[in-house]
C-alpha positions as CSV (number, residue, x, y, z in Angstrom):
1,X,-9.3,13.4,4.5
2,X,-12.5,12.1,5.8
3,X,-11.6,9.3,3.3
4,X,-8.7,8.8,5.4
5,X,-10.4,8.6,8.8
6,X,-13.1,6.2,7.7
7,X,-10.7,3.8,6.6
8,X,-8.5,3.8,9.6
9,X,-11.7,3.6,12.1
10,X,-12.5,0.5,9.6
11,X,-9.0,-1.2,10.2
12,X,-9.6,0.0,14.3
13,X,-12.8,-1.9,14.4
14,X,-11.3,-4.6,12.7
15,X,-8.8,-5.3,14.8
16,X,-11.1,-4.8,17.7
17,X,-13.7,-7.7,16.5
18,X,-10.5,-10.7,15.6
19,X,-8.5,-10.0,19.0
20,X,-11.7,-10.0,20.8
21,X,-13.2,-13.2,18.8
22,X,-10.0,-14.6,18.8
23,X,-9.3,-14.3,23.2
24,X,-12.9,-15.3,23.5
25,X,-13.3,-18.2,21.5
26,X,-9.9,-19.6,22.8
27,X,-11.1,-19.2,26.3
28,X,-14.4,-20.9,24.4
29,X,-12.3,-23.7,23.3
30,X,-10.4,-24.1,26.8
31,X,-14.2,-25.2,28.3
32,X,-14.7,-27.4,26.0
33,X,-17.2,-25.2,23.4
34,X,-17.1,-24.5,20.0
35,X,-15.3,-21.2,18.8
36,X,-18.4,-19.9,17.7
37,X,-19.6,-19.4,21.1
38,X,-16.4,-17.5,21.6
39,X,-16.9,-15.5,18.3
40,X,-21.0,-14.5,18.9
41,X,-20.4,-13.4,22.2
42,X,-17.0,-11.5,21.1
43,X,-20.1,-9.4,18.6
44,X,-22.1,-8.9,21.6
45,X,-19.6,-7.1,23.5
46,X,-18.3,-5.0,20.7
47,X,-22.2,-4.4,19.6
48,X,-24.2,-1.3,20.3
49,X,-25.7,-3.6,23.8
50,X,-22.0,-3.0,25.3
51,X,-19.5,-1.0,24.4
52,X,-20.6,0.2,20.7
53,X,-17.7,0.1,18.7
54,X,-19.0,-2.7,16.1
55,X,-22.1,-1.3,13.7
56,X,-23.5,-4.5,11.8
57,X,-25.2,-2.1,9.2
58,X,-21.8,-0.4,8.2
59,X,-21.8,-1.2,4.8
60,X,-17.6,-2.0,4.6
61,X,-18.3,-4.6,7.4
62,X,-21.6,-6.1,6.5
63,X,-19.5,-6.8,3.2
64,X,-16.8,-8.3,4.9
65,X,-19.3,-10.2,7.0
66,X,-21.0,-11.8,4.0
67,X,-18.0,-12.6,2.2
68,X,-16.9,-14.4,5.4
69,X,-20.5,-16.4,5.3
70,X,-19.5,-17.4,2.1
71,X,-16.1,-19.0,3.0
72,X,-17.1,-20.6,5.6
73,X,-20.5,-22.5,3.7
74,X,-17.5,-22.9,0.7
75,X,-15.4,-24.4,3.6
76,X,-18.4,-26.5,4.7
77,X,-18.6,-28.2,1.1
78,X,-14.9,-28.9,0.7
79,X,-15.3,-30.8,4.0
80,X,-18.3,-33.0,2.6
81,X,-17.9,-35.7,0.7
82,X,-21.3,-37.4,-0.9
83,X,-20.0,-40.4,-1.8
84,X,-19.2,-41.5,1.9
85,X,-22.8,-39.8,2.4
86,X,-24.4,-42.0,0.3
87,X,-23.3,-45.6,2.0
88,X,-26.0,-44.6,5.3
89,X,-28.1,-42.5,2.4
90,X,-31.5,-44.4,3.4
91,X,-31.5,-43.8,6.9
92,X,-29.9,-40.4,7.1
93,X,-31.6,-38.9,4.3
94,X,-35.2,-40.0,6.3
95,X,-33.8,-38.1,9.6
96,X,-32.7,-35.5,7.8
97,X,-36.0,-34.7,6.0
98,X,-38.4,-35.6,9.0
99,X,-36.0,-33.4,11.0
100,X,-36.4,-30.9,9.0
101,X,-40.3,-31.2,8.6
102,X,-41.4,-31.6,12.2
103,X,-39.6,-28.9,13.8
104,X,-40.2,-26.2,11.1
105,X,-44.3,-27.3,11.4
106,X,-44.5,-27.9,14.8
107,X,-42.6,-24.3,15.4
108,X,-44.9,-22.4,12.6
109,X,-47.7,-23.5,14.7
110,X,-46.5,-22.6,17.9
111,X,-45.6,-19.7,17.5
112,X,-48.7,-18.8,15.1
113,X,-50.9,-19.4,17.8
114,X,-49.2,-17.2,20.0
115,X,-50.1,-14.0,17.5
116,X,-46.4,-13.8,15.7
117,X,-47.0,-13.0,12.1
118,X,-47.0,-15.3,9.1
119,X,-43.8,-14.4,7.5
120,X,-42.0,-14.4,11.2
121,X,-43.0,-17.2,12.3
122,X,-41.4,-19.0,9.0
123,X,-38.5,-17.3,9.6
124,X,-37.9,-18.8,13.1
125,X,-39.3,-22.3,12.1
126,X,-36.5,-22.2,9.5
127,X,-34.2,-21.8,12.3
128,X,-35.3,-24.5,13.7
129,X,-34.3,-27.2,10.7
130,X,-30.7,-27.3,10.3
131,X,-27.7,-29.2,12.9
132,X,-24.7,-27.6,13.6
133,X,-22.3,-30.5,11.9
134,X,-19.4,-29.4,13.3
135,X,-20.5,-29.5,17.0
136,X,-22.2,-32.9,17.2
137,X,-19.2,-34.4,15.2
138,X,-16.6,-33.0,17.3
139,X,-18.1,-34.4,20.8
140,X,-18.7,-37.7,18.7
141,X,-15.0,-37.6,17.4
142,X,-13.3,-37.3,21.0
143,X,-15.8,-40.2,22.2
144,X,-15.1,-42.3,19.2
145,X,-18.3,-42.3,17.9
146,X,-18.0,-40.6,14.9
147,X,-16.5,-43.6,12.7
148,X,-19.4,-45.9,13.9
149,X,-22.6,-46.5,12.1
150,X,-24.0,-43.7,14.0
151,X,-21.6,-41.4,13.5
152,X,-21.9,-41.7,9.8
153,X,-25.8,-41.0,10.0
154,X,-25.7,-38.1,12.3
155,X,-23.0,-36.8,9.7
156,X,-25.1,-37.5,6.5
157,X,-28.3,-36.4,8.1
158,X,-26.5,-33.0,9.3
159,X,-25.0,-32.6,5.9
160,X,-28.4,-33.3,4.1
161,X,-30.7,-31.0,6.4
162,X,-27.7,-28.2,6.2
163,X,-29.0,-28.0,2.3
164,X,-32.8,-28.1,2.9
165,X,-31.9,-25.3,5.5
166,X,-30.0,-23.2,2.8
167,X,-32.8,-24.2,0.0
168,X,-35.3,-22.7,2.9
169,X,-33.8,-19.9,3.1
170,X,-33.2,-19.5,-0.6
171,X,-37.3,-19.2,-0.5
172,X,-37.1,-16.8,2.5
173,X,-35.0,-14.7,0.8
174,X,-37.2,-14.5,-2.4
175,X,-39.9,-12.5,-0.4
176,X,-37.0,-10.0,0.9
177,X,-38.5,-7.5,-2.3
178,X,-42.2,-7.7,-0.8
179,X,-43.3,-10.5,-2.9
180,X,-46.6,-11.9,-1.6
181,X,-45.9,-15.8,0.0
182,X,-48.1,-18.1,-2.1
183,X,-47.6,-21.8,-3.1
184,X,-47.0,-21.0,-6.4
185,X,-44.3,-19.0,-5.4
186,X,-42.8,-20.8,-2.8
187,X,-43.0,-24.2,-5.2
188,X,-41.1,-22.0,-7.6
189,X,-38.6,-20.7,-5.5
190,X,-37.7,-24.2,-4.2
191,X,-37.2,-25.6,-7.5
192,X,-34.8,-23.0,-9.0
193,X,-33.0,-24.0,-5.8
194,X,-33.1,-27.5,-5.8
195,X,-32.6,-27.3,-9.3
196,X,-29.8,-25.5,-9.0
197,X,-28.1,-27.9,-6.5
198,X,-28.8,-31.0,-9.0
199,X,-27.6,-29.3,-12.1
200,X,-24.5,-27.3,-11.1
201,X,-23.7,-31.1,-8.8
202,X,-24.2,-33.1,-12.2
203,X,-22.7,-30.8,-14.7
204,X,-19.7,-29.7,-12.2
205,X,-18.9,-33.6,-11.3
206,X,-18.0,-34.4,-15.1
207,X,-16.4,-30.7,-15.8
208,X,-14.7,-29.5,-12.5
209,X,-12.0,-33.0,-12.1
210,X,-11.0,-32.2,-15.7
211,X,-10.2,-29.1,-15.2
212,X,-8.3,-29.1,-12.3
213,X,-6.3,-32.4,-13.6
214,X,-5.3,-30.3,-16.3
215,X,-4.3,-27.2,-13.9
216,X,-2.3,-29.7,-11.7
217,X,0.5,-29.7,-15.1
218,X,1.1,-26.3,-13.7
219,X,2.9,-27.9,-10.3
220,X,1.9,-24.8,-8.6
221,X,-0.6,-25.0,-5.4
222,X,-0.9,-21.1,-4.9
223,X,-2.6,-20.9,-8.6
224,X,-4.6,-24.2,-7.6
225,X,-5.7,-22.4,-4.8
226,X,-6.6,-19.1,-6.5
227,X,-8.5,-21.1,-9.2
228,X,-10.6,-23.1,-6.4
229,X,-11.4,-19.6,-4.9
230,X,-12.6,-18.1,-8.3
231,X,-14.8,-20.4,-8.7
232,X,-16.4,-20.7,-5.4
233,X,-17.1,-16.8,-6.1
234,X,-18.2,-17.5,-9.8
235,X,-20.5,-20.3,-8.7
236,X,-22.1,-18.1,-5.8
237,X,-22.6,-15.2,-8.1
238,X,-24.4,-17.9,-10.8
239,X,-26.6,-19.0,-8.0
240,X,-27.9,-15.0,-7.0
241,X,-28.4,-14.8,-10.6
242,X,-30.4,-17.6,-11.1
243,X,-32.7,-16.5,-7.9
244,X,-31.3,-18.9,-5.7
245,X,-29.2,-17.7,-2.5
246,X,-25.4,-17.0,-2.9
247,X,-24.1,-19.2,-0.2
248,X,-26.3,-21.8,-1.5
249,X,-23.4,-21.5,-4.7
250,X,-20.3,-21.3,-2.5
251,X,-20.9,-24.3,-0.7
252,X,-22.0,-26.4,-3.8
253,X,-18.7,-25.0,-4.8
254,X,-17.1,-26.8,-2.5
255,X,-18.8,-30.2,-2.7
256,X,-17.2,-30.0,-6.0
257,X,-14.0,-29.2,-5.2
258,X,-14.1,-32.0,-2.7
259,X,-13.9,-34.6,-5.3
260,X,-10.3,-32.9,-6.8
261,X,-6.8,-34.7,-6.1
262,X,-5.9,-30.7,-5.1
263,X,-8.6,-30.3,-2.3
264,X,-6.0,-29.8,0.1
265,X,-4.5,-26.5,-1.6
266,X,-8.0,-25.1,-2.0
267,X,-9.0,-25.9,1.8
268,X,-5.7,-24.6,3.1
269,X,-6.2,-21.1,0.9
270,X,-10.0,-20.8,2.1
271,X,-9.3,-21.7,5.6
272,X,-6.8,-18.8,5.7
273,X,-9.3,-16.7,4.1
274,X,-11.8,-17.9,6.7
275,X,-9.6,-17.2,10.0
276,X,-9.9,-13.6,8.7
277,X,-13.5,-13.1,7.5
278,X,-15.5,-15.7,9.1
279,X,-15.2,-14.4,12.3
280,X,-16.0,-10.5,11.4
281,X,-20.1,-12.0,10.0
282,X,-20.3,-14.0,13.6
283,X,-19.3,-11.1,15.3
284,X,-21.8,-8.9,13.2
285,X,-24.9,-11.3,14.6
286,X,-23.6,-11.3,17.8
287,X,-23.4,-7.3,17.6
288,X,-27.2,-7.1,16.0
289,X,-28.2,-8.9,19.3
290,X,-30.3,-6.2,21.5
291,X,-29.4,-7.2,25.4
292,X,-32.4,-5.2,26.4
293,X,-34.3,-7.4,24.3
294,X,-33.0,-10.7,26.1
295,X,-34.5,-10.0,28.9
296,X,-38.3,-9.2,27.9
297,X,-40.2,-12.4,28.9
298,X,-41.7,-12.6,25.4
299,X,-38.3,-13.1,24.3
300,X,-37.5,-15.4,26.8
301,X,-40.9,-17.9,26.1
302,X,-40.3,-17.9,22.4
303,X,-36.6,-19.1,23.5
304,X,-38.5,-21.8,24.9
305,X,-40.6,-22.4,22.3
306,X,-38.0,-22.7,20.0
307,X,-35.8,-24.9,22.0
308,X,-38.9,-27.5,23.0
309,X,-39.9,-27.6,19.3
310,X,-36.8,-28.2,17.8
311,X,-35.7,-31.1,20.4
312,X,-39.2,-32.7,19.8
313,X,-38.7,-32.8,16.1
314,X,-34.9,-34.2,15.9
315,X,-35.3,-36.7,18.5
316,X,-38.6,-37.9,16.9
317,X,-36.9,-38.3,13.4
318,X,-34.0,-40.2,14.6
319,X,-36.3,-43.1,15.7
320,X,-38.0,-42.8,12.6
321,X,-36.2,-45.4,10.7
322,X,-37.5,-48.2,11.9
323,X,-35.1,-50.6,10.7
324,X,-32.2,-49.1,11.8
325,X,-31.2,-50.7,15.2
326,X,-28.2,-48.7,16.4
327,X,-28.3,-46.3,19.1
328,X,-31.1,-43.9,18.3
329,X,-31.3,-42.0,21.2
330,X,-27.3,-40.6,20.0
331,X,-28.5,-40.3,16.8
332,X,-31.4,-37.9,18.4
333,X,-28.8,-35.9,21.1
334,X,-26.5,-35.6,18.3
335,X,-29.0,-33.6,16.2
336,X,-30.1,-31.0,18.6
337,X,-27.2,-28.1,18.3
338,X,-28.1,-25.5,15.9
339,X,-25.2,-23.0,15.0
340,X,-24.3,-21.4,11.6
341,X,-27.4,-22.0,9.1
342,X,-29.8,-20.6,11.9
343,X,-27.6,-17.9,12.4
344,X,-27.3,-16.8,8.8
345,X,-31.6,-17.6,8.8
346,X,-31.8,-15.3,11.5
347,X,-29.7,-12.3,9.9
348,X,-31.7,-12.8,6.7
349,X,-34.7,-12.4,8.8
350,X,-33.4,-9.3,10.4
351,X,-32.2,-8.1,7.0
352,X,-35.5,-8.0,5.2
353,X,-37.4,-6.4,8.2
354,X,-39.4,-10.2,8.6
355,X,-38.0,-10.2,12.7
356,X,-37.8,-7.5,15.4
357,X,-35.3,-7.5,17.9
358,X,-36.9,-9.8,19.9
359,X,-37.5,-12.3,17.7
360,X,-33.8,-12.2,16.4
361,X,-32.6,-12.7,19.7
362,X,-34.7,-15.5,21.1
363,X,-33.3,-17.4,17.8
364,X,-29.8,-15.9,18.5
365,X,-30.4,-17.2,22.4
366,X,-31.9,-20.7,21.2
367,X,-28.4,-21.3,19.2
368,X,-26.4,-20.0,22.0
369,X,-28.6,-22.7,24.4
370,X,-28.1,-25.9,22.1
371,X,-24.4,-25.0,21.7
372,X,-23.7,-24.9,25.1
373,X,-26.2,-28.0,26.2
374,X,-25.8,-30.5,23.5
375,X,-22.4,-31.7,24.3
376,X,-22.5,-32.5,27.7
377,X,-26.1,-34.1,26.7
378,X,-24.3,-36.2,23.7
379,X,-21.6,-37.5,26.3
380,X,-24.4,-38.5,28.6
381,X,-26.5,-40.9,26.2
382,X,-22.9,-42.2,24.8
383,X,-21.4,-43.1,28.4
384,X,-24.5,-45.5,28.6
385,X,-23.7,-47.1,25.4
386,X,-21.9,-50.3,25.7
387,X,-19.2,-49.8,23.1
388,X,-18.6,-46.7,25.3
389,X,-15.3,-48.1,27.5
390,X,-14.1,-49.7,24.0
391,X,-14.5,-46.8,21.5
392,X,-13.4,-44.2,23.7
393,X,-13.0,-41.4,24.6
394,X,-10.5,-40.3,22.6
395,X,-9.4,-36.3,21.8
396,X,-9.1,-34.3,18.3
397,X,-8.4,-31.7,17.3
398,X,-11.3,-29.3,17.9
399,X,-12.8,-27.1,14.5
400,X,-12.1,-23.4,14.7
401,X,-16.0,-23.0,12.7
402,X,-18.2,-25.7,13.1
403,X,-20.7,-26.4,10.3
């Protein structure tokens, strides 16, 4: 019997977190924001801050929640295509690695010298390193930006510092057990992950198109589907036992899958996973978010913190390039929203006991800042672009889960 009851309060909170994430991101949508505004503050609400009906740490729904993570970073590799990548590889591969750099040091420092711990203040410089793809190329997209020479970079550079950000916190992770942060380590760490990425890339390009060539006999897209799922779940599994992180598999996975003739079977099947699961591990941050903890003032000036470091660091690498001589103030605008990777930073943080409550929510706060500023910011330095009145603006169709 008590059986019984658990499971229907599971299926009651369930339905309470997708009606709620669903109305709210909607209404999210209808302002011209990303769903996952909609979906974070749709946790919040439900969270222990408001009305206390969603529990993070219940172990049904923090399952749920990370197997939603892993759809949506196996949905964020379906959508990336690495041969388009590599065509603007020079110049968004320099962003992306001195946006990654500069924020993360100039954060660790900051917030060093303001007394926050060592293994913290990694934590919420790793936040710090990865764009929200899916915002930045939205806004571009309905100004008709995102097929120009910019476009492409921002795209590549947000794709490329979406991996480091994952590799990161691959190395984050490694320390969950207690595991005392040394260079050794840490050099370690990064290349099981990296190596990882290579390999499973390499081998997967000449073994994956084979073997779904040979599936396609079977005129059936449901079993194409299923077999693109399987392996997104075997190749995340191979990554946690190899020591790298588990998402880092699913969205390789993906980027794999990208390449097939049946792509559009597997995205349709993991898309329909995702409008189920995806939402229930944004709603879970949103519900570890401590309202209380908001309004502290220490909360509040790491907020700030976080926010002026990781503007001064994207901006800075997108005039990097020196002999690129497009618009490099877009390029910079466009690489300021943070969303799911510093989200996903954060709840590792808050998993292994590395942030407090005001910690995690300055990070949640910073995300929730960029995703509501960056937009109208992006629209701002593009109206002043001279291709603006001929490009655009033009409207698409918006993503339910930006990357």
């Amino acid at each position: 019997m008590t059986d019984t009851h658990s499971f229907v309060h599971l299926l009651l909170v369930l339905a309470a977190v997708l009606l709620t994430t669903r109305a709210l991101s909607v209404l999210a949508e209808h302002f011209g924001q990303p769903a996952i505004l909609g979906e974070l503050l749709g946790g919040i609400v439900l969270g222990a801050s408001v009305l206390g009906i969603l529990d993070p740490n219940d172990l049904a729904i923090h399952t749920l929640a990370q197997l939603g993570l892993l759809i949506l970073l196996f949905e964020i590799g379906l959508a990336t295509d690495l041969r388009a990548l590599a065509r603007v590889g020079g110049t968004a591969t320099v962003i992306a690695v001195v946006g990654v750099v500069l924020p993360f040091v100039i954060g660790y420092v900051a917030l060093s010298a303001m007394g926050i711990g060592r293994l913290a203040a990694i934590v919420c410089a790793a936040a710090l390193t990865a764009t929200s793809i899916g915002i930045s190329t939205r806004v571009l997209a309905e100004l008709g930006f995102l097929q120009t020479e910019e476009g492409r970079v921002v795209l590549g550079a947000a794709v490329l510092d979406d991996i480091i950000g994952l590799v990161i916190l691959s190395v984050i992770g490694s320390f969950a057990a207690g595991v005392a942060i040394t260079t050794i380590g840490v050099a370690r760490t990064s290349v099981i992950a990296f190596g990882f990425v290579a390999i499973a890339i390499i081998v997967g390009s000449f073994v994956v198109p084979p073997l779904f060539h040979a599936a396609k006999r079977l005129r059936s897209p449901t079993t194409i589907a299923i077999m693109g799922l399987a392996f997104a779940f075997s190749l995340a599994a191979l990554a946690g036992l190899l020591g790298s992180a588990i998402i880092v598999g699913g969205f390789v996975a993906g980027v794999l899958l990208n390449r097939v003739d049946q792509c559009d079977d597997v995205q349709k099947s993991a898309a329909a996973m995702g409008s189920l699961l995806t939402p229930i591990f944004f709603a879970s941050v949103g519900a570890s978010v401590d309202l209380r903890a908001l309004a502290q003032p220490r909360t509040l000036l790491i907020t700030l913190v976080l926010l002026v470091a990781g503007a001064i660091g994207k901006i800075i690498a997108a005039y990097v390039p020196v002999w690129f001589k497009g618009n490099k103030a877009l390029i910079g605008a466009a690489m300021l929203p943070r969303g799911e990777v510093e989200l996903i930073v954060a709840q590792t943080g808050l998993a292994i006991g590395a942030l407090d409550a005001s910690l995690f929510g300055a990070i949640t706060l910073m995300v929730l800042l960029t995703t509501l500023l960056s937009p109208p910011l992006i629209q701002g330095v593009a109206k002043r672009d001279p291709r603006a009145r001929e490009l655009g603006p033009r409207k698409t169709a918006g993503s339910s889960h930006p990357a």
